[in-house]
C-alpha positions in Angstrom: -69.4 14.5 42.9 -66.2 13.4 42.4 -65.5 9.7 40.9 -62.3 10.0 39.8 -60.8 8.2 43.2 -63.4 4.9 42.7 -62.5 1.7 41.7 -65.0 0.2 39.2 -67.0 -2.0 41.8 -68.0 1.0 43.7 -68.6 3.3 40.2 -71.0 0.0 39.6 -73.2 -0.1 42.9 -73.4 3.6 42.2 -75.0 2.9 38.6 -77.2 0.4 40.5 -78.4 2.6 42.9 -79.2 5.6 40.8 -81.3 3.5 38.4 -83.0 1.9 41.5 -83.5 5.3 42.8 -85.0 6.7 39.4 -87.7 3.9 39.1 -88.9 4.0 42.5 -89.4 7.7 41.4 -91.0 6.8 38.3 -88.2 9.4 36.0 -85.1 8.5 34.3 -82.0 8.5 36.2 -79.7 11.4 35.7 -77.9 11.5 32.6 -75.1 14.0 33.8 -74.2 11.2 36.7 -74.5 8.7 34.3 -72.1 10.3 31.8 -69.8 11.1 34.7 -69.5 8.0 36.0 -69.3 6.0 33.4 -66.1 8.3 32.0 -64.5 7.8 35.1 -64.8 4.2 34.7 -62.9 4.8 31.5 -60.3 6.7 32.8 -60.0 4.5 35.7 -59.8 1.1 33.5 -57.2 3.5 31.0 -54.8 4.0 33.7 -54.5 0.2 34.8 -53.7 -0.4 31.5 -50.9 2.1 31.5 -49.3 1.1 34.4 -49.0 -2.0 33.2 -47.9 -1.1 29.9 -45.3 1.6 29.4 -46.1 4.4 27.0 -44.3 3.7 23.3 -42.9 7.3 22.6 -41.6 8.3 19.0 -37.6 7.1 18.1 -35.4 9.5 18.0 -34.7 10.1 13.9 -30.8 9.8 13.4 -29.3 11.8 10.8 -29.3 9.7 7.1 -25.9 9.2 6.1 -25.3 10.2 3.1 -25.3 7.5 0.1 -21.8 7.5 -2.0 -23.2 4.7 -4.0 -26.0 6.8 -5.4 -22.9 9.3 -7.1 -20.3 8.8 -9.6 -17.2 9.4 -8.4 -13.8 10.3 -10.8 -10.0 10.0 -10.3 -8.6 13.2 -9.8 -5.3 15.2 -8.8 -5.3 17.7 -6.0 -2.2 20.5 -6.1 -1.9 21.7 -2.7 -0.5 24.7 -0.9 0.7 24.8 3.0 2.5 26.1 5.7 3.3 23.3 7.8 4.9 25.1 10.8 2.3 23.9 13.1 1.5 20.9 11.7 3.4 17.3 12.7 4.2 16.7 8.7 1.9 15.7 5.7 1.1 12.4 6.5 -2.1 10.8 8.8 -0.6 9.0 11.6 -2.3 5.4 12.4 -4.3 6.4 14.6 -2.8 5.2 17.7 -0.6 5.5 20.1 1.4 9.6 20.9 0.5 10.3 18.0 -3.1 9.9 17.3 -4.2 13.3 18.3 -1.2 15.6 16.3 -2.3 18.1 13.7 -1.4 16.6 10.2 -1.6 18.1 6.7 -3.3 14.8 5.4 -5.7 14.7 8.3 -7.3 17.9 7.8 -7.8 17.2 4.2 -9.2 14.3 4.8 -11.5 15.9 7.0 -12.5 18.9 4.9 -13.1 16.2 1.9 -15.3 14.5 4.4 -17.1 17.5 5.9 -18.1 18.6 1.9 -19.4 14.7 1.2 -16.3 14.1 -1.4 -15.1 11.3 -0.2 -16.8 8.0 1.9 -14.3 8.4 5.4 -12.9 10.7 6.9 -9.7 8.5 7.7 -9.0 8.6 4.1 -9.6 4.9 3.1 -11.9 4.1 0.3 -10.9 6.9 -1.8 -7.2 5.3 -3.6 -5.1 7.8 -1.7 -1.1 8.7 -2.7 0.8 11.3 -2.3 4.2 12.7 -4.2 6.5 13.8 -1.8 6.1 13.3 2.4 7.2 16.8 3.8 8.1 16.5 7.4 7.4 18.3 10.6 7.4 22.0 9.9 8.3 21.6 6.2 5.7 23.8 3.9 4.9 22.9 0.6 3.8 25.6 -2.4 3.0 22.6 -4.7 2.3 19.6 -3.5 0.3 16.7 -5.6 -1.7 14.4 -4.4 -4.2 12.1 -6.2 -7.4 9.9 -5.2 -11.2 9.3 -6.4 -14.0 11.4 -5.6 -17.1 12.2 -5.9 -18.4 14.0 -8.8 -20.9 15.5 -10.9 -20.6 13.4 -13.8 -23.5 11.2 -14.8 -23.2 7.8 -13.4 -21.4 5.6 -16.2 -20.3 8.8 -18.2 -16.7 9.2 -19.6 -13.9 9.8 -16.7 -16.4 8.3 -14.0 -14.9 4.9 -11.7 -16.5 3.0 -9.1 -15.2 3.8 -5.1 -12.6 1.9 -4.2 -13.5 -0.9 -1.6 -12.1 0.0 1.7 -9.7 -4.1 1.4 -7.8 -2.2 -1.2 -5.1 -0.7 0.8 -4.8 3.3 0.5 -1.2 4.4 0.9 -1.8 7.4 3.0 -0.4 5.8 6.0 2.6 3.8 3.6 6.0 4.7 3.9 6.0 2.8 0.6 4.8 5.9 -1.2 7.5 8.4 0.1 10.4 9.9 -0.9 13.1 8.7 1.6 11.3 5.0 1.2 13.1 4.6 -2.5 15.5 2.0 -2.8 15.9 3.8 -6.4 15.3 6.6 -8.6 11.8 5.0 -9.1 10.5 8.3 -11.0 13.8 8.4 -13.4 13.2 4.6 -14.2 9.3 3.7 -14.2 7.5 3.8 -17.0 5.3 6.7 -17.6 1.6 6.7 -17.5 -0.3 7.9 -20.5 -2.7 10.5 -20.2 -5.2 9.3 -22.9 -6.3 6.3 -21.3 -9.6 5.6 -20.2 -11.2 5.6 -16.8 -12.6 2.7 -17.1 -14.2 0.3 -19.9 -17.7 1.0 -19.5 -20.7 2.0 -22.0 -20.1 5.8 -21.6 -23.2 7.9 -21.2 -23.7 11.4 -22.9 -22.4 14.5 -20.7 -24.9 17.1 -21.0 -24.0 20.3 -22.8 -24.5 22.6 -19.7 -22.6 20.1 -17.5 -20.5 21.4 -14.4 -18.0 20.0 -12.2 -18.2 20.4 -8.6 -16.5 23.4 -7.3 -13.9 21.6 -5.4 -11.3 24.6 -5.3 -13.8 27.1 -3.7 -15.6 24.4 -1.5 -12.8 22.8 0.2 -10.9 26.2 1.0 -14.1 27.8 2.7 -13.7 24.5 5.0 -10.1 23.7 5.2 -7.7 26.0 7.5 -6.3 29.1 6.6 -3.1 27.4 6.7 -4.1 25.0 3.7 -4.9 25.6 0.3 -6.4 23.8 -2.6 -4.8 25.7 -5.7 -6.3 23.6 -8.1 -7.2 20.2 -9.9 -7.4 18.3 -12.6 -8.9 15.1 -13.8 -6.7 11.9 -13.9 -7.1 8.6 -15.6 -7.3 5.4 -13.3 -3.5 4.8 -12.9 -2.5 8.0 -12.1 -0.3 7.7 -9.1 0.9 10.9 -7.4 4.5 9.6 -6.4 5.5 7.2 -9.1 4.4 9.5 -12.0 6.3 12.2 -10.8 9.2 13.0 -12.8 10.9 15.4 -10.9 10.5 17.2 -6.8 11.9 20.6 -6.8 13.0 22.1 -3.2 13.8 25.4 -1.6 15.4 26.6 1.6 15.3 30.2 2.6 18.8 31.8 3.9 18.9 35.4 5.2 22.6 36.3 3.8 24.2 37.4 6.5 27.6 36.0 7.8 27.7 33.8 4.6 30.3 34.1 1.4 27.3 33.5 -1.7 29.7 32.7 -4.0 31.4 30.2 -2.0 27.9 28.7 -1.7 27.5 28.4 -5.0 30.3 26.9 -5.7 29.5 24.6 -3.1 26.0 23.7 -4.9 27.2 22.9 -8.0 29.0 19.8 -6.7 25.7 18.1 -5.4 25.0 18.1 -9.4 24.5 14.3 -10.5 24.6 10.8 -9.2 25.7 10.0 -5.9 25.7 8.4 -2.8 24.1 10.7 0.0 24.1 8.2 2.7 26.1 10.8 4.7 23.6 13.6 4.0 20.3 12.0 5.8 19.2 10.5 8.8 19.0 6.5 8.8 15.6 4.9 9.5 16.7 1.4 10.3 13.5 0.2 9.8 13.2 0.9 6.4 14.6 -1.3 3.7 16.6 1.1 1.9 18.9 -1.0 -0.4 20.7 2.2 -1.9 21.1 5.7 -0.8 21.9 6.7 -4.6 20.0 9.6 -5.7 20.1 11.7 -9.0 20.1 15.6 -8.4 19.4 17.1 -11.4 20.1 20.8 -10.4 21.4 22.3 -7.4 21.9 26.5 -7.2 22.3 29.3 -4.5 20.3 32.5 -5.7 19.3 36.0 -4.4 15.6 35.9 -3.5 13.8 38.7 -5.2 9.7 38.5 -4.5 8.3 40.3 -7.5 6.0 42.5 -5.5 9.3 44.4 -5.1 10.3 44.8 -8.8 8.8 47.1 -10.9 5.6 46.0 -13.6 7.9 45.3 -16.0 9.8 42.8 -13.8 12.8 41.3 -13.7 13.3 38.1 -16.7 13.1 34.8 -14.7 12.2 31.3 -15.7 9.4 30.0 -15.9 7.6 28.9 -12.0 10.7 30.8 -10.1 11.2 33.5 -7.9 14.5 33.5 -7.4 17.0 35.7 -9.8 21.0 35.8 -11.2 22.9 37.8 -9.7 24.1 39.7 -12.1 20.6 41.5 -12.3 21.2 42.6 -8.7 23.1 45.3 -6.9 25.2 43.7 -3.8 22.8 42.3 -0.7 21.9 44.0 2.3 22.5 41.9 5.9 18.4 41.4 5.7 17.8 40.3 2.7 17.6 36.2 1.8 19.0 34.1 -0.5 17.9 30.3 -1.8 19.6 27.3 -1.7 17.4 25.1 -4.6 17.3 21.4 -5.3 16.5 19.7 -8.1 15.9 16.1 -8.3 14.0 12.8 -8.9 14.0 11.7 -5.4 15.8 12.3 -1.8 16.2 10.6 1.1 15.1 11.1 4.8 16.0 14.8 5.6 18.3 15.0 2.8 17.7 18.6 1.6 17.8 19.7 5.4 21.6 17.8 5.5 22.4 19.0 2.3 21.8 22.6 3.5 23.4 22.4 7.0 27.1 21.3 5.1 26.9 24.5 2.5 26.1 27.0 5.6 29.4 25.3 7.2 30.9 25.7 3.7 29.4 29.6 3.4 30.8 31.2 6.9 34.1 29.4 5.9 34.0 26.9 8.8 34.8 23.8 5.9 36.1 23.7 2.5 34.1 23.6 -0.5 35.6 20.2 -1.6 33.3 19.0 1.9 31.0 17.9 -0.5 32.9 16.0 -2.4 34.4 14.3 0.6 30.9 13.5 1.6 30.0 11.6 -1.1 32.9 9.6 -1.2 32.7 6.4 0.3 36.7 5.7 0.3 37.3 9.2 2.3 36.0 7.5 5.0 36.3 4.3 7.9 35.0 1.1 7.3 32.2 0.4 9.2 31.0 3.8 10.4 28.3 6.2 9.6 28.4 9.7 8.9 29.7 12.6 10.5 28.1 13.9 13.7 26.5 17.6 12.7 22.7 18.9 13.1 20.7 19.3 10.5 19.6 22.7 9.2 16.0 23.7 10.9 12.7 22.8 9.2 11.2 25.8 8.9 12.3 27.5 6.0 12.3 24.1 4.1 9.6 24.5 1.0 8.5 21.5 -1.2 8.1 23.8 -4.5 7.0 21.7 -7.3 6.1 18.5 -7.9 6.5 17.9 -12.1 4.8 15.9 -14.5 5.6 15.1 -18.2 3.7 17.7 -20.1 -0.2 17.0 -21.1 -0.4 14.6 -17.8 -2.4 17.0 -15.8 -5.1 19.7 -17.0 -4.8 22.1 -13.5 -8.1 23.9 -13.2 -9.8 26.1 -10.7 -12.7 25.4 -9.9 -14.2 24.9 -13.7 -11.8 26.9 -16.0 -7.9 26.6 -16.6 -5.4 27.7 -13.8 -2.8 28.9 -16.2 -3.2 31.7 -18.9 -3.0 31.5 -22.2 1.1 33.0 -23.4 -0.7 34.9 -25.7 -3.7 36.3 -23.3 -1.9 39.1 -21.4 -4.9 40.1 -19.9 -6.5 37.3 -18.6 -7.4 37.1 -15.2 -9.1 33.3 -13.5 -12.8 34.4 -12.6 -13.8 32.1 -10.7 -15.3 32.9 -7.0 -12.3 29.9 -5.9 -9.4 32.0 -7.1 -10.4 35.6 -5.7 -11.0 33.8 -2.4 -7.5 32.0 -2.6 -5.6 35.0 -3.3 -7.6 37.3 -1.3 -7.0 35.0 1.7 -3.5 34.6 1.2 -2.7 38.6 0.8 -4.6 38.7 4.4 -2.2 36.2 5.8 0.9 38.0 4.8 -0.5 41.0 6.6 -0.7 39.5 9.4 3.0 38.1 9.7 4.1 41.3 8.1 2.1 43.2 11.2 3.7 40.9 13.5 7.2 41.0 12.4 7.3 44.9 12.4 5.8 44.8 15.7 8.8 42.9 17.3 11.2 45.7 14.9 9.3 48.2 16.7 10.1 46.8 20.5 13.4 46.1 19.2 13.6 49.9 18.6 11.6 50.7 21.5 14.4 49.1 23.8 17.0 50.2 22.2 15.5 54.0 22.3 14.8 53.3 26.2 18.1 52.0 27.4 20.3 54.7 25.0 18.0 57.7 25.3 21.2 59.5 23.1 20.0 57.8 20.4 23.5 56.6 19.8 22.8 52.6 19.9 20.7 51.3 17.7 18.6 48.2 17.8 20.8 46.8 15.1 23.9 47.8 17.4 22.0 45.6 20.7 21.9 42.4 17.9 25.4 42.6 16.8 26.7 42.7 20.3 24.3 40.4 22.2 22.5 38.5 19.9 24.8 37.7 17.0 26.4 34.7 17.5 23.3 32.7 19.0 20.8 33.8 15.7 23.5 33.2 13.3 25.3 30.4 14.8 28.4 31.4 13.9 30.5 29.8 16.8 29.8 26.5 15.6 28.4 26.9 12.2 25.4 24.9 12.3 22.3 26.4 13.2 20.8 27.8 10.3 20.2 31.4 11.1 17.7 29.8 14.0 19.7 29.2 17.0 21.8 26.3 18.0 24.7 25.0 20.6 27.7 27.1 21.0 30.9 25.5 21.0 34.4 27.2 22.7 36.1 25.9 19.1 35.1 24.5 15.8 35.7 21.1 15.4 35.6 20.2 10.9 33.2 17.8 10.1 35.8 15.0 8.6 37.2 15.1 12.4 34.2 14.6 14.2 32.6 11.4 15.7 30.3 9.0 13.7 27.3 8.0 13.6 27.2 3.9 13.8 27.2 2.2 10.5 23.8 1.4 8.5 24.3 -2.1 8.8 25.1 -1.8 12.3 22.1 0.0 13.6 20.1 -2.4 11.0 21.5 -5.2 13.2 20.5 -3.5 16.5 17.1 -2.4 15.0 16.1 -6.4 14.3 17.6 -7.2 17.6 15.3 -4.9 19.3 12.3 -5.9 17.4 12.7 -9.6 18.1 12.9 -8.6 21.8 10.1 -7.2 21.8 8.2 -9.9 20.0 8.7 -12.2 22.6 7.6 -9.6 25.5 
């Protein structure tokens, strides 16, 4: 029988009856409609309770974030290799507003540091953050520096090891104060110079073991970072290590292909940049900056032939030291394809400076303005009162390269992974074995397959089109550029495009004749007009 359905009264009277049953017969009652009943009654009571009570189930076990207190964490310096074509320049926006959501150098370092459990946030706070130089949208770097804490392998309280930064002690990742155009001075010419001896911090240091090893931050943040970014190498810092005001010197490089341009007028041309001077008329004006003097030291300025040493034989060609760029006397006369360098030398540079600085010598190499141009520029009594600089666009971004960032010698110990990044002079046949540096050069050779693939891919339509308009054979794809293309690539009607497109003009108009830009002080006057405004919308 089925008792499922009962309610406990009527499972009761049914107890009752079956015992009154069994003693009128004189034999126990039935012990299987006993047990039945009596477990339906439990189920039955079970599911009142139920219903009044929901079932507890298990919480859901959230993922244990991961302690940073429980690890010793060291000041370190990160150099740092990218091609920022794609990328909105090196530094994190704020995080609001347009430009939350754009691709940034320092955002995806931040992120990769983050992903490997290096440092506390993945906004870059907490971790003492600064920078050397801010490259801009599109601008590459092959060197830059930048330094922050980290964590580490190092026994907690050992030599070298610091205490995380609290996140109320302001990082300057998002601080103008910490870039380049942002000097009111020559800050790395005139501040005193850290030493590299000091300590850490003044703790009781515990013992390093013997068989001690660092993490592999090389190998571990390239397998995460992309392909685009590169950690070349690091080296431990003491506490007041700052990337940007230890710097002593930010070397820059623009690559020119050499057609249409007189080198040696260029040259020329470069020298004259060589020294003090006042640049205002070779960068864009941020009026909302407090930039009390556009003064800036260049210490070198030069246009070179750019010779990549893949090309040379083993025995190479003599350069200096960190350079791929040659004299050229060493050189037999350029072909229309080939490139040259305009490099730049100095302790600091203003907003766009280089990019300025390089538009003026292209003028000054297709013959469009004198070389004195420079000169003129810099001087403040060749021009009005009251008026900014000349109206001309600045050269493109793309083949702009921060190069180096130096340091007085013995500052920095660069290492990869856990042994030195530069050989020995007298080791010609050492070779870095760590995992970190075959997977950074291996990764890098793929890339320049791949633009080399695609850049002799558009040769070969170029040639394809040529072949299927002039079946002859008597027009050549270099004939099609030279009488269509020419003038736009090179810019050669109006001077000022860079070898990467720009507006054509009917007639050249010289620089010194051109409209001007308004004054500083007037668009300063304008810019805290407009704030004001808008502090009382």
């Amino acid at each position: 029988m089925e008792y499922s359905g009962w309610t406990k009264e009527q499972l009761i009277a049914r107890l009752q009856r079956l015992e009154s049953s069994a003693a009128a017969n004189n034999r126990p009652p039935d012990a299987d409609a006993i047990e039945n009943a009596a477990e339906s009654a439990k189920q039955t009571k079970k599911s009142s309770r139920f219903a009044l009570e929901p079932t507890k189930g298990k919480k859901d076990k959230s993922p244990r974030a991961f302690d940073f207190s429980a690890h010793s964490a060291r000041h370190v310096a990160f150099k740092v290799a990218y091609l920022g074509w794609d990328y909105h320049g090196l530094a994190a926006q704020d995080g609001s507003g347009s430009n939350a959501s754009v691709p940034t150098i320092e955002q995806a370092l931040f992120s990769a540091l983050h992903t490997a459990r290096l440092i506390p946030a993945a906004s870059g706070v907490c971790c003492a953050w600064s920078r050397c130089g801010r490259t801009d949208k599109g601008v590459s770097s092959f060197g830059q520096v930048v330094s922050f804490v980290i964590r580490s392998n190092l026994p907690k309280g050992a030599a070298g090891t610091c205490e995380w930064p609290s996140e109320s002690s302001a990082s300057s990742a998002t601080k103008r104060k910490y870039d380049d155009d942002d000097n009111t001075t020559n800050d790395a010419k005139n501040s005193p110079v850290v030493s590299a001896k000091n300590d850490a911090i003044d703790i009781d240091f515990t013992p390093i073991p013997a068989d001690f090893q660092e993490i592999p931050y090389v190998s571990r943040l390239n397998h995460i970072l992309p392909s685009e970014i590169r950690v070349l190498a690091w080296s431990p810092t003491c506490d007041t290590f700052n990337a940007r005001f230890d710097c002593s010197y930010r070397r820059y490089r623009y690559f020119l292909p050499v057609e249409g341009l007189d080198v040696f007028r260029m040259q020329e041309a470069a020298k004259l940049f060589i020294g003090d001077k006042d640049y205002r008329h070779f960068c864009k004006v941020d009026p909302s900056k407090n930039v009390k003097s556009y003064v800036r030291t260049v210490i070198d300025a030069s246009v070179r032939h750019l010779v990549l040493r893949s090309a040379l034989d083993r025995s190479g060609v003599p350069t200096s030291s960190n350079s791929s760029v040659v004299e050229d006397e060493t050189l037999e006369p350029l072909s229309p394809d080939q490139f040259i360098v305009f490099e730049v030398k100095g302790y600091a540079f203003l907003w766009h400076q280089v990019r300025c600085m390089t538009a003026i010598l292209q003028l000054i190499g297709r013959g469009l303005e004198p070389v004195s141009l420079i000169s003129d520029l810099t001087d403040l009594s060749k021009h009005p009162p009251d008026t900014g600089r000349p109206i001309y666009n600045m050269a493109s971004e793309i083949p702009l390269v921060l190069v180096e960032c130096g340091y007085p010698e013995g500052l920095l110990d660069w290492r990869i992974d856990s042994e030195s990044a530069v050989a020995k002079a007298d080791n010609k046949s050492w070779f870095p074995s760590s995992e970190g540096f075959a997977q950074l050069i291996s990764g890098l050779w793929l890339q320049w397959r791949t633009h080399a693939i695609k850049a002799t891919q558009i040769q070969s339509l170029l040639q394809t089109i040529s072949v299927n308009c002039f079946p002859s054979g008597n027009v050549t794809f270099r004939d099609l550029y030279e009488r269509y293309s020419q003038d736009i690539v090179l810019g050669s009607v109006c001077g000022e495009a860079g070898g990467y497109g720009g507006k054509s003009t009917k007639k050249y108009l010289p620089i010194m004749q051109r409209k001007r830009c308004d004054s500083i002080e007037t668009r300063t006057v304008k810019h805290n007009a407009s704030k004001k405004l808008k502090q009382k919308e």
